[in-house]
C-alpha positions in Angstrom: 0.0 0.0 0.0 1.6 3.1 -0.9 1.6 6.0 1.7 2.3 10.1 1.4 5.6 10.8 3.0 6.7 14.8 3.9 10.3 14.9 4.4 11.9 17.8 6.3 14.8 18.9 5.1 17.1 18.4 2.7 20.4 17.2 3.8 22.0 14.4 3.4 19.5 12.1 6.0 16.8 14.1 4.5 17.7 13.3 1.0 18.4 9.8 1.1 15.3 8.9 3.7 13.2 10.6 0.7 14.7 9.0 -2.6 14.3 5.2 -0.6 10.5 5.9 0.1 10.1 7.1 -3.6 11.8 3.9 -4.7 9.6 1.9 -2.9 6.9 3.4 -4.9 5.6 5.9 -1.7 4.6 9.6 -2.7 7.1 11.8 -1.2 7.3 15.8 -0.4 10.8 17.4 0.6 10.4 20.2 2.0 14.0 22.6 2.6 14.3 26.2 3.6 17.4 27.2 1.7 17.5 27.5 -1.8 19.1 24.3 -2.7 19.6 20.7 -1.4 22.3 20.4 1.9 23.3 24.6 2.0 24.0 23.7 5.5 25.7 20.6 5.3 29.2 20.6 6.8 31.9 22.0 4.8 34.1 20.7 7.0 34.0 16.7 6.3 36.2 15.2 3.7 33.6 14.3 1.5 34.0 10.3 1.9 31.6 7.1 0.9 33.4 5.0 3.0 33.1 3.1 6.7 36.5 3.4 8.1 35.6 6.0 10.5 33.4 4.1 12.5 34.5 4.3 15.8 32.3 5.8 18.2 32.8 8.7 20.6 31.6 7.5 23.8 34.7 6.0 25.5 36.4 7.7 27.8 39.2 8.8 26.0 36.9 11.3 24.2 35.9 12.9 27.6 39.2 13.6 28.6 39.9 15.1 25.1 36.8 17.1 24.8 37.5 18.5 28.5 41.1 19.4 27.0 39.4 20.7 23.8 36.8 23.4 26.3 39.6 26.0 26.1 41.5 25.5 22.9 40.4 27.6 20.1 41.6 25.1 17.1 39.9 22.7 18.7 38.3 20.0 16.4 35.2 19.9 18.2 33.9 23.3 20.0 31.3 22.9 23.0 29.0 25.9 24.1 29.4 26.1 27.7 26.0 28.0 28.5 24.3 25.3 30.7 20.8 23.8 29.5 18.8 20.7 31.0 19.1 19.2 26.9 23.3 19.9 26.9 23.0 18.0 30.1 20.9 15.4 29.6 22.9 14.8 26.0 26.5 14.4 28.3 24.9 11.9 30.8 23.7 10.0 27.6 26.8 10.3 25.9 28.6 9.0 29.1 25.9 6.5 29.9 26.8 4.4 26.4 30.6 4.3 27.3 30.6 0.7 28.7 29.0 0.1 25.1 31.7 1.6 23.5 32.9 -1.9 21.5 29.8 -3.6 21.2 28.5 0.1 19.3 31.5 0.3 17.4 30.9 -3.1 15.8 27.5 -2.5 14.9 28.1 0.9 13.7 31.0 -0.5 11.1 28.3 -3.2 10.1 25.5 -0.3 9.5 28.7 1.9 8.0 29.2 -0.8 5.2 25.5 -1.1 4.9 25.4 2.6 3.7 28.1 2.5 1.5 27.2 -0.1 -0.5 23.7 1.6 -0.6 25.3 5.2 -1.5 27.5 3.0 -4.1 24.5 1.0 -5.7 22.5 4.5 -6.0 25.3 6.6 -7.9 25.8 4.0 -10.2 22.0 3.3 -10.9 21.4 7.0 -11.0 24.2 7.2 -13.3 25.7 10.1 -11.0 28.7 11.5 -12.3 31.6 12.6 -9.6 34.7 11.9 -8.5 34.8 8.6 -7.1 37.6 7.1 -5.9 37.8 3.4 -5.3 41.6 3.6 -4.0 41.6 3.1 -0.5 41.8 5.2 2.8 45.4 5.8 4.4 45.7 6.6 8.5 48.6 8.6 9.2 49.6 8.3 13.0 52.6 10.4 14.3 52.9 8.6 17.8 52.8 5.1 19.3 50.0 5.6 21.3 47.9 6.6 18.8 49.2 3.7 16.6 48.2 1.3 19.2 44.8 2.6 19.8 44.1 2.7 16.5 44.8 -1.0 16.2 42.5 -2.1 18.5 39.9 0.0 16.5 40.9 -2.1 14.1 40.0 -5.6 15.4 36.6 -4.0 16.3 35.9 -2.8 12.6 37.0 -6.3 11.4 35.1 -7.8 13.6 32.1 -5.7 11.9 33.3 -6.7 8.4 35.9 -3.8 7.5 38.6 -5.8 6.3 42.4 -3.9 6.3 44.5 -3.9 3.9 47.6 -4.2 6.1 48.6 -2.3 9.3 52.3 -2.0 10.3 54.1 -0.1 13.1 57.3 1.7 11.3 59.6 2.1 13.8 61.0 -1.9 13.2 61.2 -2.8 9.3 58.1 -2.7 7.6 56.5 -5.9 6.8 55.1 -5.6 3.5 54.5 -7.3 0.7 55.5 -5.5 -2.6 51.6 -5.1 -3.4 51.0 -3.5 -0.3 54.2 -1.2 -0.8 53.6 -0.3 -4.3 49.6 1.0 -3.4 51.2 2.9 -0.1 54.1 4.4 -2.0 51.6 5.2 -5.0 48.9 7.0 -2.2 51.1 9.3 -1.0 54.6 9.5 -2.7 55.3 11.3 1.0 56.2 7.8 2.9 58.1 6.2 0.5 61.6 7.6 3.0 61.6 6.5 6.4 60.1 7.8 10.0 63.4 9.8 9.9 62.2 12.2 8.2 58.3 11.9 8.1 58.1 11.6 11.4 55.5 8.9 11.5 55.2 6.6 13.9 52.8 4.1 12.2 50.2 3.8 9.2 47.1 1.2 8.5 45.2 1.4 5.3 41.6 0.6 5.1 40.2 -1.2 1.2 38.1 2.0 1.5 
């Protein structure tokens, strides 16, 4: 039985919730303030189909970042201080699902590769024409700390289904297979020398 949907707003949850009900034959309305479709989408994201960043936030380690993030300008993420019972509720939430933290990030890399093959199966039926690339996402870490955390992401997002390509901590003698040197070396010419002089302490590549 086919139903009349109104869709509000047109971003990217908007857009996407309102092109699946049409293709399941549903009568659909999107309705956006702005001129055009996602004017107030981030222009800060990179732009990616892909499931590699599917950690979640609510560990810990986040806390203590954020609280060192309150009075840092740069900071990545920016939190409005002004007190309100919904900023407060959100933070006890957000804490709350922090003994979740691995059993969420698995099914969050499951939904993650859900949504990409989606996204993927839509551009190419819609014939949408932009610059994918199929090549591969390269982590860059510049500490061992960071290395190590990020490997134990790692196992969680394989344990989702996000294979990796290869994952290898520079500071011993790479262990690479010329395939996996050739596609590193070809993503960014930058690591072909050694930690010397890039600096980097480790580097784990994700199919995409």
């Amino acid at each position: 039985m086919n139903k009349s949907f109104v869709v509000i707003g047109g971003g990217i949850t908007g857009v996407t919730t309102a092109y699946a009900l049409a293709q399941r034959g549903h009568s659909v309305t999107l309705i956006e303030r702005n001129r055009y479709a996602a004017m107030e989408t981030s222009f800060a994201n990179g732009g990616q189909l892909s499931a590699s960043n599917a950690e979640v936030w609510n560990c810990w380690a986040t806390v203590y970042k954020g609280m060192k993030w309150i009075f840092k300008k740069e900071a990545p993420l920016l939190v409005n201080m002004k007190p309100s019972w919904h900023k407060l509720s959100w933070f006890a939430e957000f804490i709350a699902s922090s003994p979740r933290y691995e059993s969420n990030t698995i099914a969050t890399a499951k939904l993650a590769i859900q949504a990409r093959d989606h996204l993927f199966a839509w551009a190419q039926q819609e014939n949408i024409d932009f610059d994918l690339k199929k090549e591969g996402i390269l982590h860059i870490y510049r500490d061992k700390a960071g290395f190590d955390h990020a490997a134990k992401v790692s196992t969680l997002l394989a344990a989702g289904g996000l294979t990796r390509r290869m994952s290898v901590f520079l500071m011993t003698k790479p262990n690479l297979s010329r395939a996996d040197s050739v596609w590193i070396d070809s993503a960014l010419p930058a690591l072909q020398n050694s930690t010397e002089k890039t600096g980097i302490s480790g580097r784990i590549a994700y199919g995409r």
